[in-house]
C-alpha positions as CSV (number, residue, x, y, z in Angstrom):
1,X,22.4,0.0,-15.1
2,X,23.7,0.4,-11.8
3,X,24.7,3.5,-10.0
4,X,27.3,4.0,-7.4
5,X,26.5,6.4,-5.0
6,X,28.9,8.2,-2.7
7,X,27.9,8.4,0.4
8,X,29.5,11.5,2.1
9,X,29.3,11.8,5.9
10,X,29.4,15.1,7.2
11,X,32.0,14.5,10.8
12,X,31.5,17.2,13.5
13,X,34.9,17.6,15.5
14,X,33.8,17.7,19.5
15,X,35.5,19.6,21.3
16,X,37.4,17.0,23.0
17,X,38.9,16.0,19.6
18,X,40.5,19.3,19.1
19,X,42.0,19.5,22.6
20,X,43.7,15.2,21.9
21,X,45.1,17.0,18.7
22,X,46.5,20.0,20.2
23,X,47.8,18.5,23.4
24,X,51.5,17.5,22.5
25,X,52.0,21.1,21.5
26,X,50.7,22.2,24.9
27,X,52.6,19.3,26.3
28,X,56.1,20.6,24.3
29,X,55.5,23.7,25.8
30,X,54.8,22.9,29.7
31,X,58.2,20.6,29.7
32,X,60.4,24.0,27.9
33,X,59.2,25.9,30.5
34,X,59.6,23.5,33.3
35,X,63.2,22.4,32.2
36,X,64.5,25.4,30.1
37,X,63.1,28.8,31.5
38,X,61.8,28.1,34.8
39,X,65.7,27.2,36.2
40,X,67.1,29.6,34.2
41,X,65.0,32.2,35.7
42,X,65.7,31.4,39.1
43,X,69.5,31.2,38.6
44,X,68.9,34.4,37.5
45,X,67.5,35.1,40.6
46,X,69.8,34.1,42.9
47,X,72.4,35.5,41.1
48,X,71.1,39.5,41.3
49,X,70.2,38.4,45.0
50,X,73.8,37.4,45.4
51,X,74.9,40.9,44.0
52,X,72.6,43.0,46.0
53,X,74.1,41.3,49.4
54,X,77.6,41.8,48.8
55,X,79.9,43.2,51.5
56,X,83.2,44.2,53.1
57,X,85.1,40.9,53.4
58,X,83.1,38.7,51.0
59,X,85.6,36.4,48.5
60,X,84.3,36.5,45.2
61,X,84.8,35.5,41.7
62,X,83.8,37.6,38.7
63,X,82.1,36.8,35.4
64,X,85.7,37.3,34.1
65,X,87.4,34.6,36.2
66,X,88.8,37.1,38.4
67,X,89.6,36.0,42.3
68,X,89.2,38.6,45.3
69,X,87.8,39.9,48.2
70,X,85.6,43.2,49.3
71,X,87.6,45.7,50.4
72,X,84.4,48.1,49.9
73,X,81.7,48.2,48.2
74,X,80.2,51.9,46.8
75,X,77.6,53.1,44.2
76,X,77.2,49.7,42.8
77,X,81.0,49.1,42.5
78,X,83.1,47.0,44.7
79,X,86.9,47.1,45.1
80,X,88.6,44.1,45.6
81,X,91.8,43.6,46.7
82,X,93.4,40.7,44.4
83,X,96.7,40.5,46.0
84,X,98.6,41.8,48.9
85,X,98.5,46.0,47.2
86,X,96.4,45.3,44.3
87,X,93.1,46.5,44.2
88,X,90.6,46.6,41.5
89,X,87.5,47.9,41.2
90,X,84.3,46.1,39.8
91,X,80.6,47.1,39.0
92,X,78.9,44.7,40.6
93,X,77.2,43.0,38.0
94,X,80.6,41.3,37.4
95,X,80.6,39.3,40.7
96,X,79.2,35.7,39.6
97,X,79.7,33.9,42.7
98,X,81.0,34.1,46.3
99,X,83.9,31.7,46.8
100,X,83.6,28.6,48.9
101,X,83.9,29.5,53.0
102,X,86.2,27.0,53.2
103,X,88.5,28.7,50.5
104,X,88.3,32.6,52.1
105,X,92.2,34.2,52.2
């Protein structure tokens, strides 16, 4: 009679193995951060910089579309005048952009 033996082979993972297996999910990561977060964060940025820095006589548009310029700018508000009498006043968290130099009124 002949018996078949199974040979079982005990395989130790090194450590290098692991890390080959778990590098696309590292690399996944690293290019999300790099194209996703990283420039959103420092659009962020530039945007509260931009905020922080406004004054008298800057054109602006606000988050809602809204077209002025500085009049004055007070306890985190700023009042814009949007016509020739109109004024309105903003918080400044609104503004999301200065105009164009080239475009001031």
């Amino acid at each position: 009679m002949i018996t078949n033996k199974l040979i079982f082979q005990e395989s130790e993972a090194s450590f290098f193995d692991v890390f080959l297996a778990q590098l696309p999910i590292f690399l996944i990561f690293l290019v999300l951060y790099y194209f996703i977060l990283r420039p959103n964060n420092k659009k962020q940025e530039n945007v509260k910089t931009l905020q922080e820095n406004l004054k008298k006589g800057d054109s602006i548009v606000t988050i809602g579309g809204i077209h002025g310029k500085i009049i004055q700018v007070r306890n985190n508000k700023a009042t814009l005048r949007v016509s020739n009498n109109n004024e309105l006043t903003v918080d400044i968290t609104a503004v999301a952009r200065l105009k164009n130099s080239e475009n001031k009124e």
